[in-house]
N, C-alpha and C positions, 0 to 999 in steps of 0.2 A: 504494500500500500504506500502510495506516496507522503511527501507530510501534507500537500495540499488534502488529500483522499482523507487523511488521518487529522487534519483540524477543521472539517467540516463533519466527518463521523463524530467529532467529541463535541462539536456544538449541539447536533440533534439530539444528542442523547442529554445535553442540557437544556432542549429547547429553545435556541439561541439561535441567532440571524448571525451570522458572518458578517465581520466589516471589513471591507480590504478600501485600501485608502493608495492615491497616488501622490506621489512627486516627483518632477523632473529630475536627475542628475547631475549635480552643477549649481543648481540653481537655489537660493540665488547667490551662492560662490559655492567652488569645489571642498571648503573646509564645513560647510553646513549640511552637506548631505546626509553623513552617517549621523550626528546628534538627530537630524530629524526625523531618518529612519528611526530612532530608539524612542524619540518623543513619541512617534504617531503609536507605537507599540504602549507604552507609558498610558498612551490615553485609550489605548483597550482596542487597538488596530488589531485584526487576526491576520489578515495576509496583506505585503506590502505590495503594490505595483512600483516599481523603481523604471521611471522613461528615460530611455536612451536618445538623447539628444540627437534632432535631423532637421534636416533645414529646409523640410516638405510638408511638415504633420498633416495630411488632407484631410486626415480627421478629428480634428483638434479646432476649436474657435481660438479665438485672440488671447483668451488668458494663457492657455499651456502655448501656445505660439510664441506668446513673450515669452515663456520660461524658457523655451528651447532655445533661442534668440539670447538669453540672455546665458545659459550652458555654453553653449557653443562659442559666445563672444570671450568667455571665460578659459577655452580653449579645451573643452571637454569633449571627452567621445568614448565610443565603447569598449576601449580597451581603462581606461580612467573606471567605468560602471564594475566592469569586471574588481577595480581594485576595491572601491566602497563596497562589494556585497563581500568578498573578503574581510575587510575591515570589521564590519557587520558581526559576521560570523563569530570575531573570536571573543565575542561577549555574548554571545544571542544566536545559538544554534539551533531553538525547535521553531521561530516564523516564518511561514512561509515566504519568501520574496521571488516575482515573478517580474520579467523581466521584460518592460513594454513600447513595442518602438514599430519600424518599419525595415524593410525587405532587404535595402542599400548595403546600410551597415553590416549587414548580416553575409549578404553577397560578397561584400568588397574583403572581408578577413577569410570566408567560407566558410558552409553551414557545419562541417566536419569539425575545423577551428572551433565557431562558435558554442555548439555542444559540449566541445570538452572543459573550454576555457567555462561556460555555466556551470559545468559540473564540479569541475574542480574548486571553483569559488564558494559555492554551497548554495549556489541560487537554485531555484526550486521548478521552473517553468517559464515559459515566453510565450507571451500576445503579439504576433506580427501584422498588423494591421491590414497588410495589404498581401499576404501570402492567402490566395484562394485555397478551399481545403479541399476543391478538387484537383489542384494543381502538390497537393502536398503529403500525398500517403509515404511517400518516401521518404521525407524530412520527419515527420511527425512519426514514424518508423523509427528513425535513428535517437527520436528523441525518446522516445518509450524504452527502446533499448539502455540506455542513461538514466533512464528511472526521472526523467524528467517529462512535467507535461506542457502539450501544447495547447492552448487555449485559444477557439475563435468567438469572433463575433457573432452574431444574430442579430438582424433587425427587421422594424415592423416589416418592410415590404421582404422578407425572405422567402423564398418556395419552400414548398413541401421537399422536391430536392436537395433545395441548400442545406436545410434541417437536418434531413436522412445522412447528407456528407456528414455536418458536422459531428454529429453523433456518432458516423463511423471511425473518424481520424480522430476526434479532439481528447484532451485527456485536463483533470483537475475538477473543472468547474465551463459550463459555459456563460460566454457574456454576451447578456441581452440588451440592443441599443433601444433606450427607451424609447428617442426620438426622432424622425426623418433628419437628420441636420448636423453639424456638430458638436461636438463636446463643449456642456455652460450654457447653451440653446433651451429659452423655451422653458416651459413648466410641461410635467409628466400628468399622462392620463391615466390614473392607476388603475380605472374599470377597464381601461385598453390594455393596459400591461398587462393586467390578469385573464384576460380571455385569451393575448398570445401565448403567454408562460403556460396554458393550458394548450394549445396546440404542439407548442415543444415539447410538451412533456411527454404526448404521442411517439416521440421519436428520440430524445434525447433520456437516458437515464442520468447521467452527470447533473451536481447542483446547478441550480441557474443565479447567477447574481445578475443585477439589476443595476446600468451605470447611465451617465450624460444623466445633467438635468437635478440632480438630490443635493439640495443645497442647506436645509438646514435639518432641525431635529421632528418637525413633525411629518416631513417627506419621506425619511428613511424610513422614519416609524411604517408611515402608509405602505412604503417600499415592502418590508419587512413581513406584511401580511400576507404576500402573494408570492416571497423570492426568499432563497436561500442565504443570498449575500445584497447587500447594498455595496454601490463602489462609489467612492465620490474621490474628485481628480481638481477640475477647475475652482471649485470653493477652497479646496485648500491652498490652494496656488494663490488666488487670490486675498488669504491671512496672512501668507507669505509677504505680498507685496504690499501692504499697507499696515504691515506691521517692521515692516525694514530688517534688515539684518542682523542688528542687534537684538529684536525681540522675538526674529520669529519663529525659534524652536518653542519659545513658551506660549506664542500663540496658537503656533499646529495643535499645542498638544491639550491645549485648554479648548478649542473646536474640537478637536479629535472625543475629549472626554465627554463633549455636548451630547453628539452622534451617539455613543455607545449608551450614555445614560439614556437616550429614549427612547435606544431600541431595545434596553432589557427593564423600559417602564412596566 
């Protein structure tokens, strides 16, 4: 069992919603990554998404756009990610950390490189944005072999197809885009979410987390009633930047505590 498989086995059996939480790498300098990895954890984060700076995000709105913008100006990239889940690691071995970015990065080192260099790190799994899962049983292959999982998207307008893919390749957890748009876009229709997370579940047995769009505590809440996991990326990015540099590991982690306290209201 993975540890993503194994810390969504030990929420159900507490009844509990999974919060996985994002932040860019780098941002907003290369020295605040790991403390805010540990804050988000601190405030009761169950698995991290760690984004691998690119200078495309197509599916990202303007807040994580900045972040990446703002990594990369820093001079960060994915071999730097690789060194922060390292770092991570040798304080804090059992959280998940999944590793979230797009297809480039991934290409330009190779998927061969890149599995082992995850593995060896102790990261846990990769979200690649733009890696199609019918284009990926062989990637997602090599990654299962590594005991690492690959995790796609799903959104409203996905086929019956896309579905049956994902559920064939994907491994950890799947993620459901709540909204046509992206990521920070828009308020969620949770009587929509729930009628789809009902159709995938026809075809997907993996958890389903629920991300774009969950910006405070009575969203997740709503989130929480119909998904396995809530994920929320752009809200914290945005505590990040209006909390400055100086504050904003206490602020991640004082939101971060918001989110958990009213998902186990």
């Amino acid at each position: 069992m993975s540890k993503i498989a194994a810390t969504f086995s030990a929420l159900k059996a507490h009844k509990k919603t999974a919060l996985v939480t994002f932040i860019t790498a780098g941002d907003p300098s290369p020295e605040l990554t790991v403390p805010l990895m540990h804050a988000m954890v601190a405030g009761g984060a169950d698995i991290l998404e760690l984004g691998v700076p690119f200078s495309d995000p197509m599916a990202e709105g303007p807040v994580i756009q900045r972040a990446c913008e703002r990594a990369l100006a820093n001079g960060v990239g994915i071999h730097d990610v690789f060194g922060y889940v390292a770092e991570f690691r040798k304080t804090n071995q059992t959280t998940p950390v999944v590793l979230m970015g797009y297809a480039n990065p991934i290409e330009r080192i190779g998927a061969a490189t890149f599995i082992a260099k995850s593995k060896a790190v102790g990261a846990d799994g990769a979200i690649v944005v733009d890696y199609p899962p019918e284009e990926c049983e062989e990637f997602a292959a090599a990654m299962r072999a590594a005991e690492l999982d690959l995790i796609f998207l799903l959104a409203p307008t996905s086929t019956e197809a896309r579905i049956a893919q994902v559920a064939k390749v994907g491994g950890g957890f799947s993620y459901y885009v709540s909204l046509k748009g992206v990521t920070g876009a828009g308020n969620i229709d949770t009587v929509e979410v729930a009628e789809r997370l009902t159709a995938i579940r026809r075809h997907v047995q993996l958890p389903i987390g629920v991300g774009f769009g969950i910006r405070d505590g009575a969203t997740a809440r709503a989130v929480a009633e119909v998904a396995d996991a809530v994920v929320i990326g752009s809200r914290i990015i945005q505590e990040i930047e209006s909390a400055g540099k100086d504050k904003a590991v206490a602020a991640v982690q004082t939101f971060v505590t918001g989110i958990r306290t009213a998902l186990d209201a």
